[in-house]
VMD Tcl script that builds the backbone (N, CA, C; Angstrom):
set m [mol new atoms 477]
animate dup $m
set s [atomselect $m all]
$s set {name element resname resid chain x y z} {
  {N N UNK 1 A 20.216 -3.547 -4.831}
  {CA C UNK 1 A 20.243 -2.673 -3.689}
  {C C UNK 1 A 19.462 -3.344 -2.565}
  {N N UNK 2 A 20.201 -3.134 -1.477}
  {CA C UNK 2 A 19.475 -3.961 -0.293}
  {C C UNK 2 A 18.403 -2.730 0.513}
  {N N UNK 3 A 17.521 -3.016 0.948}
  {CA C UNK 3 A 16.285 -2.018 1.366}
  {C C UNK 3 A 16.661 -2.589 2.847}
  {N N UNK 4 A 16.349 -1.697 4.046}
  {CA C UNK 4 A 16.088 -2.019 5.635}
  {C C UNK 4 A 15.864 -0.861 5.908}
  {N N UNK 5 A 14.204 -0.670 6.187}
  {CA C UNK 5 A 13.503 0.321 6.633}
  {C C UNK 5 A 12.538 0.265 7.526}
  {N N UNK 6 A 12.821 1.109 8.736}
  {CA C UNK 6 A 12.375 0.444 9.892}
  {C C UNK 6 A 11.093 1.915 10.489}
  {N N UNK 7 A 10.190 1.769 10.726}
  {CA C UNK 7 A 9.845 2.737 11.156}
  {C C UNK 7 A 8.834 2.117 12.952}
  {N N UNK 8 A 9.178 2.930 13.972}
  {CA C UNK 8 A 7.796 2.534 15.183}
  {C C UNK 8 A 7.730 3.841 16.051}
  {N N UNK 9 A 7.256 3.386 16.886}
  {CA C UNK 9 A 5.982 4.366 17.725}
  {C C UNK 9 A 5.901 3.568 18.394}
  {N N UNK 10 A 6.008 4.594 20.054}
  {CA C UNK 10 A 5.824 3.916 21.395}
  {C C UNK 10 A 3.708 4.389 21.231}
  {N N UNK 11 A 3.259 3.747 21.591}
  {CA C UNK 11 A 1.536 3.614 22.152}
  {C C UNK 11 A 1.451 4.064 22.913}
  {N N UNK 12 A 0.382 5.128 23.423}
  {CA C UNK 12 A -0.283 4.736 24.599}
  {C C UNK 12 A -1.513 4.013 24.923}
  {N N UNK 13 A -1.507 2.970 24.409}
  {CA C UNK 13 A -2.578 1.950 24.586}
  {C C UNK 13 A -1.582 0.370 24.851}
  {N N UNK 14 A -2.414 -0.557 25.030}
  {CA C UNK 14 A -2.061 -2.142 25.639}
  {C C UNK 14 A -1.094 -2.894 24.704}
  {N N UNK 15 A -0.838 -3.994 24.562}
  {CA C UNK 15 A -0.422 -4.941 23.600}
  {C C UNK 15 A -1.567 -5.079 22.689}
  {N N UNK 16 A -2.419 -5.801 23.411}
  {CA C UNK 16 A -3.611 -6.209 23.411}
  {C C UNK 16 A -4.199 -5.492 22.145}
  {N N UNK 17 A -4.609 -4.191 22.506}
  {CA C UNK 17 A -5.679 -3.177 21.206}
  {C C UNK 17 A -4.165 -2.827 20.318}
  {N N UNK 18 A -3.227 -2.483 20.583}
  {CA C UNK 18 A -2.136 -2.605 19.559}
  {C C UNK 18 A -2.694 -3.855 18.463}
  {N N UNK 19 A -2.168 -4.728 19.145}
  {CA C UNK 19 A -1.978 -6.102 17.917}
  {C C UNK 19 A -3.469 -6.296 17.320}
  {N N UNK 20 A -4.776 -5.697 17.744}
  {CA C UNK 20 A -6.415 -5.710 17.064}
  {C C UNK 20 A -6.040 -4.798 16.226}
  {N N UNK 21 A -5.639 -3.439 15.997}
  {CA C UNK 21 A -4.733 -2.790 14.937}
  {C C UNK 21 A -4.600 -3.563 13.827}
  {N N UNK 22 A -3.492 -4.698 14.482}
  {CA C UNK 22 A -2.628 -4.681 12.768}
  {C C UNK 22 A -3.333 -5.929 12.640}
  {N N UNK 23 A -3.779 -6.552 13.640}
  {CA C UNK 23 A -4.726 -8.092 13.402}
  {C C UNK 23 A -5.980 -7.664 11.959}
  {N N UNK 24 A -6.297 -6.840 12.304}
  {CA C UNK 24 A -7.039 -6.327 11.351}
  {C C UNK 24 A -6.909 -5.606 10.193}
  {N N UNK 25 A -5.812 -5.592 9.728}
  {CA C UNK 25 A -5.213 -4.785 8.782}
  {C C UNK 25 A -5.595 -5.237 7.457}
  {N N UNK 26 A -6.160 -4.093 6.269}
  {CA C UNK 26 A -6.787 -4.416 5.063}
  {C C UNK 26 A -8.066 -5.407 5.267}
  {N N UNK 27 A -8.784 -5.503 6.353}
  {CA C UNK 27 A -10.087 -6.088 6.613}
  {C C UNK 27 A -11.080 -5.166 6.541}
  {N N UNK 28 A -12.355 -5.025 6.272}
  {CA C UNK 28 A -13.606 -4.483 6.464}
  {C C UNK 28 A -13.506 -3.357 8.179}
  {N N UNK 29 A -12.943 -3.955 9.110}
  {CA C UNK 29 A -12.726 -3.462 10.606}
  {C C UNK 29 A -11.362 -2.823 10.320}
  {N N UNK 30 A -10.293 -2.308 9.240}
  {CA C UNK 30 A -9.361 -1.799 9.482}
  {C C UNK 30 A -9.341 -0.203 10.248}
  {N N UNK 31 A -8.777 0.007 11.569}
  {CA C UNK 31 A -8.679 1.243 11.299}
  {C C UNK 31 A -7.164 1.916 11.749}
  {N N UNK 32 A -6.558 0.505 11.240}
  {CA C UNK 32 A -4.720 1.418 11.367}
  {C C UNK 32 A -4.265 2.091 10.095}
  {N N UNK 33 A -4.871 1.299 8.699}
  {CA C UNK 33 A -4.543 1.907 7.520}
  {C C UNK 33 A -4.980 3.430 7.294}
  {N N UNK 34 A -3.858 4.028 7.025}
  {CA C UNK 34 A -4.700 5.223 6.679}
  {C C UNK 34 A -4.913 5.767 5.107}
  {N N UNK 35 A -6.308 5.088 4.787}
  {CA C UNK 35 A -7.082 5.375 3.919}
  {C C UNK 35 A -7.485 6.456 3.370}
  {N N UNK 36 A -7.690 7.496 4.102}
  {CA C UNK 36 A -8.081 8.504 4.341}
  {C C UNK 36 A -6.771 9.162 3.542}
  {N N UNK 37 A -6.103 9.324 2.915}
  {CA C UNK 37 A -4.789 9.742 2.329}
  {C C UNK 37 A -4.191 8.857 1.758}
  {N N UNK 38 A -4.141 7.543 1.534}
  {CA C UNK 38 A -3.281 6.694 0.903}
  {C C UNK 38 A -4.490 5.627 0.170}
  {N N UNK 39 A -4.210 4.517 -1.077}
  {CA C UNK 39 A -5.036 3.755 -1.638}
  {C C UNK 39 A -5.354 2.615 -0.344}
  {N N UNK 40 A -6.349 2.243 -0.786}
  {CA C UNK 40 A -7.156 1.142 1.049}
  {C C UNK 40 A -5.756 -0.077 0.407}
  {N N UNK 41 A -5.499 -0.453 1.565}
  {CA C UNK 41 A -5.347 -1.721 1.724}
  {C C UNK 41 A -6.310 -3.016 1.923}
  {N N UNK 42 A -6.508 -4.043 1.113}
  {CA C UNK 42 A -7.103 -4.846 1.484}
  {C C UNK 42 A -6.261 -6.246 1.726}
  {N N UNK 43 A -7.079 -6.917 2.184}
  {CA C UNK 43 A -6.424 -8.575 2.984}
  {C C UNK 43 A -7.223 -9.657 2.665}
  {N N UNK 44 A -7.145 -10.637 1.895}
  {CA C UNK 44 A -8.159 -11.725 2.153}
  {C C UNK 44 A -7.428 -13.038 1.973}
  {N N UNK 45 A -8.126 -13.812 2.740}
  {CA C UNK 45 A -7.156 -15.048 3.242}
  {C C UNK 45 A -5.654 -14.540 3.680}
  {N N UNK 46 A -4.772 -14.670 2.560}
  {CA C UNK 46 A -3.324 -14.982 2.869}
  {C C UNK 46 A -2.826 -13.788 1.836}
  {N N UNK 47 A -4.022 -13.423 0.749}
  {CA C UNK 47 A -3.288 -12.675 0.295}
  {C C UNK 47 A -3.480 -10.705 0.399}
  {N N UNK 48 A -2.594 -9.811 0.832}
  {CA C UNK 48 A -2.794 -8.813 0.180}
  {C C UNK 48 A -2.405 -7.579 -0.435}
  {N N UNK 49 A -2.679 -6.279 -0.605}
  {CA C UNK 49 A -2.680 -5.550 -1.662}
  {C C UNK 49 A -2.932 -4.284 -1.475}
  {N N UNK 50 A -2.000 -3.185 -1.882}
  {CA C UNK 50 A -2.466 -1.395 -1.461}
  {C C UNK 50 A -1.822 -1.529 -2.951}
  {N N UNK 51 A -2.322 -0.155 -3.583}
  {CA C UNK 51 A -2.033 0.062 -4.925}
  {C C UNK 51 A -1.491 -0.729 -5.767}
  {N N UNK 52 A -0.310 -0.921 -5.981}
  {CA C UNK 52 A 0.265 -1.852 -7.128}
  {C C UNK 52 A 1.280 -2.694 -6.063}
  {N N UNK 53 A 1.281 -2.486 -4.933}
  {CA C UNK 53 A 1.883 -3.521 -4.264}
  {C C UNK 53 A 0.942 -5.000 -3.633}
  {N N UNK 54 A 1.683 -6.193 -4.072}
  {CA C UNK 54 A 0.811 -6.841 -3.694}
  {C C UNK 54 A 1.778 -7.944 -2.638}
  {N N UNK 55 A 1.402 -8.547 -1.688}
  {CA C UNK 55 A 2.102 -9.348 -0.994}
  {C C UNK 55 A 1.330 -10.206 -0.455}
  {N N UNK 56 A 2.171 -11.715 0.070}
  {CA C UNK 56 A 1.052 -12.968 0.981}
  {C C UNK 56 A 1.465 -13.029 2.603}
  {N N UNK 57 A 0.553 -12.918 3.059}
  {CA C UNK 57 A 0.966 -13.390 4.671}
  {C C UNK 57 A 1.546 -14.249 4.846}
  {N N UNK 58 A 2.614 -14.279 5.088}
  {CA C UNK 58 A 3.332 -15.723 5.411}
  {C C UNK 58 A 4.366 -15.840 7.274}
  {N N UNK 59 A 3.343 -15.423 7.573}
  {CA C UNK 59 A 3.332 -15.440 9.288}
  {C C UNK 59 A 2.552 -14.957 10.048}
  {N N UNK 60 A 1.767 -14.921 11.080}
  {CA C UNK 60 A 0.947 -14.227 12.155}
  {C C UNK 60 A 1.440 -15.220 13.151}
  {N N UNK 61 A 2.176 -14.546 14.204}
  {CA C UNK 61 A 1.844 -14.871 15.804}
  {C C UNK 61 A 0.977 -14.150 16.407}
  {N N UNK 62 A -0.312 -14.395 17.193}
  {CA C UNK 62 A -1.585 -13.786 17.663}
  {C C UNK 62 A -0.856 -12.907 18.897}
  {N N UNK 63 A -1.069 -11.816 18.596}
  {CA C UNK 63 A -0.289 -10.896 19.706}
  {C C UNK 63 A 0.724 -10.054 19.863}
  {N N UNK 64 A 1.463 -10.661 18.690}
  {CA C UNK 64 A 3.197 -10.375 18.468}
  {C C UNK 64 A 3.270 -9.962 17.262}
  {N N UNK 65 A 3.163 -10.614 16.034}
  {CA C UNK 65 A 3.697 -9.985 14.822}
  {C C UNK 65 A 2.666 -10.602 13.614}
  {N N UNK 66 A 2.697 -9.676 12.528}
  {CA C UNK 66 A 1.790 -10.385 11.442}
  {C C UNK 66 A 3.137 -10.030 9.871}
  {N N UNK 67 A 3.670 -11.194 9.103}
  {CA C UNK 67 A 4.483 -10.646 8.036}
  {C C UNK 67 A 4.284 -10.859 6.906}
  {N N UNK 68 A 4.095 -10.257 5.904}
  {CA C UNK 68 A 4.055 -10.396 4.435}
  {C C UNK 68 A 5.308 -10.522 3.430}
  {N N UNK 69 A 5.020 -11.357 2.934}
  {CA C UNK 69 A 6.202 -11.374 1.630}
  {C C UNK 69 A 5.693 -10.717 0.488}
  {N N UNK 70 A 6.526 -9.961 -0.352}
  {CA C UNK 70 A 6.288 -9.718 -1.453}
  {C C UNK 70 A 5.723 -10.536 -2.668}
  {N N UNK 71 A 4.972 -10.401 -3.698}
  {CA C UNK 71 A 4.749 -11.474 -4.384}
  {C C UNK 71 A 4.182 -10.778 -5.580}
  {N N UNK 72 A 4.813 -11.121 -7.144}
  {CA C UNK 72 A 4.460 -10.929 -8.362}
  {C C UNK 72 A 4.876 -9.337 -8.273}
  {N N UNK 73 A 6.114 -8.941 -7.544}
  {CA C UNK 73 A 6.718 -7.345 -7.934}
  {C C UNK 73 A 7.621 -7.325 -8.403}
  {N N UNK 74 A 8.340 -7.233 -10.273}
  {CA C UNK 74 A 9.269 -7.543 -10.806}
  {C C UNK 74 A 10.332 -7.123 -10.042}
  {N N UNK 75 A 11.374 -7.026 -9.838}
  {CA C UNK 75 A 12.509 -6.561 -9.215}
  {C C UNK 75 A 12.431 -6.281 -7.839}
  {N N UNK 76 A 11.262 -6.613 -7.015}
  {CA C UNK 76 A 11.257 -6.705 -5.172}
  {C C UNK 76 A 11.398 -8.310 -4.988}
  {N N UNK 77 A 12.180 -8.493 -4.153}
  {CA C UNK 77 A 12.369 -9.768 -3.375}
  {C C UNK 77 A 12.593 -9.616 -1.876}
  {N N UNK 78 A 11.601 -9.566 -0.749}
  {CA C UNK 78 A 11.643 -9.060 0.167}
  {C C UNK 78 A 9.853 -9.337 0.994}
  {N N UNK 79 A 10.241 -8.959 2.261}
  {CA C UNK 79 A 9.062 -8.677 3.224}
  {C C UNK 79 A 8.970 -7.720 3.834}
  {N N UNK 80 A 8.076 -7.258 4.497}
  {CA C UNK 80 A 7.863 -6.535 5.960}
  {C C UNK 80 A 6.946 -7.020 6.175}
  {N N UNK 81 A 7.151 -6.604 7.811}
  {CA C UNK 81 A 6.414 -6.953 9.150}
  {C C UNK 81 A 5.996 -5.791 10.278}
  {N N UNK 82 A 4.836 -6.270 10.918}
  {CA C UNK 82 A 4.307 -5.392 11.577}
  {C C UNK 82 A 4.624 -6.171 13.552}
  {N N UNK 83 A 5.039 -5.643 13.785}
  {CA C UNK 83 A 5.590 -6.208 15.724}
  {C C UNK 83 A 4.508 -5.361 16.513}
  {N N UNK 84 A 4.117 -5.856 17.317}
  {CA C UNK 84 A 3.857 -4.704 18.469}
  {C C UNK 84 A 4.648 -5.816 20.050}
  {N N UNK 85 A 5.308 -4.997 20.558}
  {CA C UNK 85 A 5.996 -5.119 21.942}
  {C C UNK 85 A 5.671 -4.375 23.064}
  {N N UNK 86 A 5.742 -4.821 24.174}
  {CA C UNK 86 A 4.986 -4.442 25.610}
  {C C UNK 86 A 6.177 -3.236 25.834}
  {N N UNK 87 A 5.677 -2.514 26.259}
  {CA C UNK 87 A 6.748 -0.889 26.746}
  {C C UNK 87 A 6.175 -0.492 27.737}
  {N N UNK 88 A 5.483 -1.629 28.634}
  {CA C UNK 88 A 5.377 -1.182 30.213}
  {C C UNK 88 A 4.287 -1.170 30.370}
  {N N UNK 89 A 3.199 -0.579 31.485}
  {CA C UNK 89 A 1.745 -1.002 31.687}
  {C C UNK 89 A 0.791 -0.024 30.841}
  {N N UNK 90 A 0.285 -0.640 30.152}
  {CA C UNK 90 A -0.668 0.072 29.353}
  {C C UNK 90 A -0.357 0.805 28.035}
  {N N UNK 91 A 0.765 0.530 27.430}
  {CA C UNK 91 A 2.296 1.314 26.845}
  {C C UNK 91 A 2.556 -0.111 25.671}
  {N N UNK 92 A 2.717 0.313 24.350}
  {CA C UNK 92 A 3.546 -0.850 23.996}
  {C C UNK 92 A 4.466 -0.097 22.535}
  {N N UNK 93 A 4.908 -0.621 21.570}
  {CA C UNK 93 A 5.747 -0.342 20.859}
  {C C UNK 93 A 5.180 -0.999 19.512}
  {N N UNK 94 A 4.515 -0.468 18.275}
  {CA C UNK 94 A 4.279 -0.522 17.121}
  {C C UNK 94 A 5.574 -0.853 16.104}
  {N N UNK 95 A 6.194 -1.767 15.688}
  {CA C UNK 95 A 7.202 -1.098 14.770}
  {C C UNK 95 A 6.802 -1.916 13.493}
  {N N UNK 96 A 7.428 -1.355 12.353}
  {CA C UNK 96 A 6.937 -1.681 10.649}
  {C C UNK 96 A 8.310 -1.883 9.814}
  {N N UNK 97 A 9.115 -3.237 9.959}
  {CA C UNK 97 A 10.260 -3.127 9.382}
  {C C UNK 97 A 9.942 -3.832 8.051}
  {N N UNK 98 A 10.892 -3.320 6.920}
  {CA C UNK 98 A 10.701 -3.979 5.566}
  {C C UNK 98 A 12.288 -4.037 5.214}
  {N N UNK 99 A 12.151 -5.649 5.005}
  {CA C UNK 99 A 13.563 -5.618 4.183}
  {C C UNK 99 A 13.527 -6.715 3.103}
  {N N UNK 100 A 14.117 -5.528 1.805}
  {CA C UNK 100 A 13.674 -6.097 0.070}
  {C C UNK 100 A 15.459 -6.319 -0.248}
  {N N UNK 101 A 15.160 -6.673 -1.197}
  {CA C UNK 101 A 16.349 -6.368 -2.546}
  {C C UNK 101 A 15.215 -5.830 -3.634}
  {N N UNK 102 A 15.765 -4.894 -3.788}
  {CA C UNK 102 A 15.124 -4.061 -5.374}
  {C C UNK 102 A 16.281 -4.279 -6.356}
  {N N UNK 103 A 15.715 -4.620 -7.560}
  {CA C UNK 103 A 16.806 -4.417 -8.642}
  {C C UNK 103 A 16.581 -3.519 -9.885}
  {N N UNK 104 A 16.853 -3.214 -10.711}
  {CA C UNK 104 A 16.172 -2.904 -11.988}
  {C C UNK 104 A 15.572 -1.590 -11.768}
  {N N UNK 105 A 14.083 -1.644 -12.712}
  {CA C UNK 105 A 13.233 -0.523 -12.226}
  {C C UNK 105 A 12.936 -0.926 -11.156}
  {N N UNK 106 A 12.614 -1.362 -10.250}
  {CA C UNK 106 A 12.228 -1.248 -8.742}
  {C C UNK 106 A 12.874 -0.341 -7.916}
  {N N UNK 107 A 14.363 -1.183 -8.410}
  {CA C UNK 107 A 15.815 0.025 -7.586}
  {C C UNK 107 A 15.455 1.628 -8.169}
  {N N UNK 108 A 15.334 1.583 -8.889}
  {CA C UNK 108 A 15.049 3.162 -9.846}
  {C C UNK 108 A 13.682 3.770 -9.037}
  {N N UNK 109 A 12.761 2.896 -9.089}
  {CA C UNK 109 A 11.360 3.382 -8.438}
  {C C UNK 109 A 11.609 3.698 -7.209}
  {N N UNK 110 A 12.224 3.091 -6.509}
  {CA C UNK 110 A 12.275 2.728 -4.708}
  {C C UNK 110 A 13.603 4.350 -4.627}
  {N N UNK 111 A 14.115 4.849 -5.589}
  {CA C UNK 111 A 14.748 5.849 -4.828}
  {C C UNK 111 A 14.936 6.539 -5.197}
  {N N UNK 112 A 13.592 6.785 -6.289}
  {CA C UNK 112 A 13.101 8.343 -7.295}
  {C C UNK 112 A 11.490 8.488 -5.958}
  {N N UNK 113 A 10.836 7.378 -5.729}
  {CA C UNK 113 A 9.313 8.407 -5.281}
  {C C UNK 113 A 8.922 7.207 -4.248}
  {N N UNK 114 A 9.414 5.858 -4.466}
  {CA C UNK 114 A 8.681 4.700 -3.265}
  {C C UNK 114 A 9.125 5.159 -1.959}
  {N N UNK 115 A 10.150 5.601 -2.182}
  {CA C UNK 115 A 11.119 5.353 -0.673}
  {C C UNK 115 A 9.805 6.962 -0.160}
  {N N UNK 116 A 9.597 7.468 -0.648}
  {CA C UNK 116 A 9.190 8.874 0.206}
  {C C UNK 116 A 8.207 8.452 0.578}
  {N N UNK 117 A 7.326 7.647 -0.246}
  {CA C UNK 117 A 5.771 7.875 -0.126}
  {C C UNK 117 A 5.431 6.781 0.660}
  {N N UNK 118 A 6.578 5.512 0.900}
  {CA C UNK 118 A 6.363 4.175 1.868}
  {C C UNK 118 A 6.598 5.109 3.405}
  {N N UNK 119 A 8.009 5.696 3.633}
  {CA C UNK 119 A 7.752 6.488 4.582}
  {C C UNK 119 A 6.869 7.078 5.150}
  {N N UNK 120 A 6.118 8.365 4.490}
  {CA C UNK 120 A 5.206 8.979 4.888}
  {C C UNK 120 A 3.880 8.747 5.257}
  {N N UNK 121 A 3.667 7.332 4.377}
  {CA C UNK 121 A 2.348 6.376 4.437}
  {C C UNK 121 A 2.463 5.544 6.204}
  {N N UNK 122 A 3.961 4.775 6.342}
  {CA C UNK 122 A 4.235 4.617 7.908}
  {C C UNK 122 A 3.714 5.317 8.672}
  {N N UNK 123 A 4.071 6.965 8.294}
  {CA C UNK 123 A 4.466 7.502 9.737}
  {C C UNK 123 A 2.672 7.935 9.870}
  {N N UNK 124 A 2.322 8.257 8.469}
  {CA C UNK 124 A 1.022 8.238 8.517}
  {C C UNK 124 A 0.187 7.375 9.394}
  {N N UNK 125 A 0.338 6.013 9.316}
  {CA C UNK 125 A -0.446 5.137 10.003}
  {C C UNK 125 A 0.236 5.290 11.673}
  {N N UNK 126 A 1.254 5.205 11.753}
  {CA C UNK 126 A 1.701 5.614 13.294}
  {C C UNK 126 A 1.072 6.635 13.956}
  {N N UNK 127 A 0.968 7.911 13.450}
  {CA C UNK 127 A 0.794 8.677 13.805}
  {C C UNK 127 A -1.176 8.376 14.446}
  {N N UNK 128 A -1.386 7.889 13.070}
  {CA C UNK 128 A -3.299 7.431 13.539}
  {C C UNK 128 A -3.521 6.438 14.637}
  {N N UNK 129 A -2.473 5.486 14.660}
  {CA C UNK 129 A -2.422 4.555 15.656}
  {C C UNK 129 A -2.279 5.301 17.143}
  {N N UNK 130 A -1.262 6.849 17.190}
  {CA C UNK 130 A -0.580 7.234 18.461}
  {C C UNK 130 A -1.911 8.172 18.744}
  {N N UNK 131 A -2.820 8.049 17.953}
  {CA C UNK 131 A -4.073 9.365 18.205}
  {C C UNK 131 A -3.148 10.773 17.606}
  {N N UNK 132 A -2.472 11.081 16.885}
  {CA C UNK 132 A -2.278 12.040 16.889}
  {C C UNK 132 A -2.817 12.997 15.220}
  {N N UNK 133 A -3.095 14.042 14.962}
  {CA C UNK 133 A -3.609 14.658 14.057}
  {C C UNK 133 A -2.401 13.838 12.833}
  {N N UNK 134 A -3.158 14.165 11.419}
  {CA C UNK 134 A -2.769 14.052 10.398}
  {C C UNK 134 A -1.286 15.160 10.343}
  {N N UNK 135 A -0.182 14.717 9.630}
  {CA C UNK 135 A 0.861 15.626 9.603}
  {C C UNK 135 A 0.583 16.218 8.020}
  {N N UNK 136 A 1.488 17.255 7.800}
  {CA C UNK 136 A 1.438 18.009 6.577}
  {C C UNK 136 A 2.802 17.528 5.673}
  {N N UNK 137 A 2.316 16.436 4.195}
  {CA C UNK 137 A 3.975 16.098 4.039}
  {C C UNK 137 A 4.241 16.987 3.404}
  {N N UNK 138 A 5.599 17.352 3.262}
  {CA C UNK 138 A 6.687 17.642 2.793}
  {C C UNK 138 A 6.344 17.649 1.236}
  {N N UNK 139 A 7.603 18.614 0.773}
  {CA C UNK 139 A 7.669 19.235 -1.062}
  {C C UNK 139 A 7.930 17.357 -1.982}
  {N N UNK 140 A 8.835 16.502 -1.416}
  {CA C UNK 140 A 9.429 15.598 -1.809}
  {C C UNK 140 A 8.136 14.134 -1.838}
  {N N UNK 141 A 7.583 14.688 -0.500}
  {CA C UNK 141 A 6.441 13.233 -0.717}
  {C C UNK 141 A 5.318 14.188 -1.426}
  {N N UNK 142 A 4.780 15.336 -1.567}
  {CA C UNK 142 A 3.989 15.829 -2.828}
  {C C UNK 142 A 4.194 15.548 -3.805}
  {N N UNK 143 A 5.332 15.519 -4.591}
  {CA C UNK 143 A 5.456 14.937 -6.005}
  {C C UNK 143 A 5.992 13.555 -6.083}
  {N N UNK 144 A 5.691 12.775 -5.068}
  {CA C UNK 144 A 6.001 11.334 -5.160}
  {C C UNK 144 A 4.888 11.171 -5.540}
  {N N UNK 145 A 3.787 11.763 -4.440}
  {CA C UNK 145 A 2.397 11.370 -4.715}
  {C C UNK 145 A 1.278 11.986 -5.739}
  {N N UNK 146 A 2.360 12.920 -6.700}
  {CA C UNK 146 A 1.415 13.306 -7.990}
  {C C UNK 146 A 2.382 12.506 -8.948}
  {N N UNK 147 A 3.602 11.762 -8.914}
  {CA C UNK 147 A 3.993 11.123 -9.764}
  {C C UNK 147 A 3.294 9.509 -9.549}
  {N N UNK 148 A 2.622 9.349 -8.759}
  {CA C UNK 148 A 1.917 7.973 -7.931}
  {C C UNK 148 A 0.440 8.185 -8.634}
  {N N UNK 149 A -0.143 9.144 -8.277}
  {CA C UNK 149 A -1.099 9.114 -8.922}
  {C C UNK 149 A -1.447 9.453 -10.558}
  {N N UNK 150 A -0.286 10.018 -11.499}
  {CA C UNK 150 A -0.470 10.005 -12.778}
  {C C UNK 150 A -0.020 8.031 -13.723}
  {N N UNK 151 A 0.953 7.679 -12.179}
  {CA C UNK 151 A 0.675 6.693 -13.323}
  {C C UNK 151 A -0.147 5.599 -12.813}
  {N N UNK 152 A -1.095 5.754 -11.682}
  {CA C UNK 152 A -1.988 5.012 -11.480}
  {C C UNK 152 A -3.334 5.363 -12.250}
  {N N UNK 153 A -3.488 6.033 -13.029}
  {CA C UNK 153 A -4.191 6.583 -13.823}
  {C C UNK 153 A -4.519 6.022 -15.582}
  {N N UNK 154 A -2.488 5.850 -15.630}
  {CA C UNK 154 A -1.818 5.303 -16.876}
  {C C UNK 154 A -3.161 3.636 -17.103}
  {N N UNK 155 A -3.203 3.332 -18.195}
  {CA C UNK 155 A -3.687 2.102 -19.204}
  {C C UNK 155 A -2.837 0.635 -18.532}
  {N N UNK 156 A -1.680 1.428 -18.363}
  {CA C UNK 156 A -0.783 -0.315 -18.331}
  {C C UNK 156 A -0.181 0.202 -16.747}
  {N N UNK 157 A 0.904 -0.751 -16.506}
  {CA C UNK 157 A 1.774 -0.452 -14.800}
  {C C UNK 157 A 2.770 -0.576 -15.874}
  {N N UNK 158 A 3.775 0.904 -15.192}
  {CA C UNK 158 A 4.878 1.149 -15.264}
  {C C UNK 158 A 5.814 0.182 -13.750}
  {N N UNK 159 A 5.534 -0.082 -13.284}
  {CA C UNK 159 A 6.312 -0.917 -12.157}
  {C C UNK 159 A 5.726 -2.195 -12.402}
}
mol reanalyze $m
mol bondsrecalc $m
mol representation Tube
mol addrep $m
């Protein structure tokens, strides 16, 4: 199954403090991740990691875009990337595209509880990025995220 999932948000802030955002993403100074509701992301060197997803940087243009590849996720073969684009003076455009091939259990995972809870985790961080309050999710990302957290709990990884 081919994955292309795109999520952004117009800013009202610069390029500039946009791209210190995601420049900083899973660092000690993060404050686009939202932690505060989802497992931290961390970053070091080239490589990093939110719950059982783990991926390597394998691009930063200073200003423009930072992208990760997937790495050591049985059945993901894929990246996403984080853009920010100018949308006029003082104004710019956040966007978070990911595009995988899932196969196997991945395909099974990605469209029983990933697909809800990667969403909501986006719009989550968009929303913190746009200044705007925390949203209330939905019946469908609640039991993504009590089926997320029983088996992050589990002895072994089921994914």
């Amino acid at each position: 199954m081919r994955i292309h999932n795109v999520h952004e948000r117009t800013l009202p802030i610069d390029t500039q403090a946009a791209w210190a955002l995601v420049d900083a993403l899973g660092t000690p100074d993060d404050r686009l991740w939202p932690s505060y509701r989802w497992p931290a992301m961390s970053r070091e060197g080239d490589k990093a990691r939110h719950w059982f997803v783990r991926y390597r940087v394998v691009g930063r243009e200073p200003g423009r875009s930072l992208r990760f590849r997937f790495r050591d996720m049985p059945g993901i073969d894929g990246e996403h990337a984080f853009e920010v684009l100018p949308a006029g003076d003082g104004v710019s455009v956040l966007r978070h595209t990911m595009t995988a091939d899932a196969r196997g259990g991945a395909e099974v995972s990605w469209r029983l509880f990933i697909r809800q809870m990667h969403d909501a985790l986006l719009e989550d961080l968009l929303d913190g990025a746009e200044g705007r309050p925390p949203r209330t999710h939905g019946p469908a990302v609640r039991v993504a995220r009590l089926i997320g957290a029983s088996i992050r709990r589990l002895p072994y990884r089921l994914v």
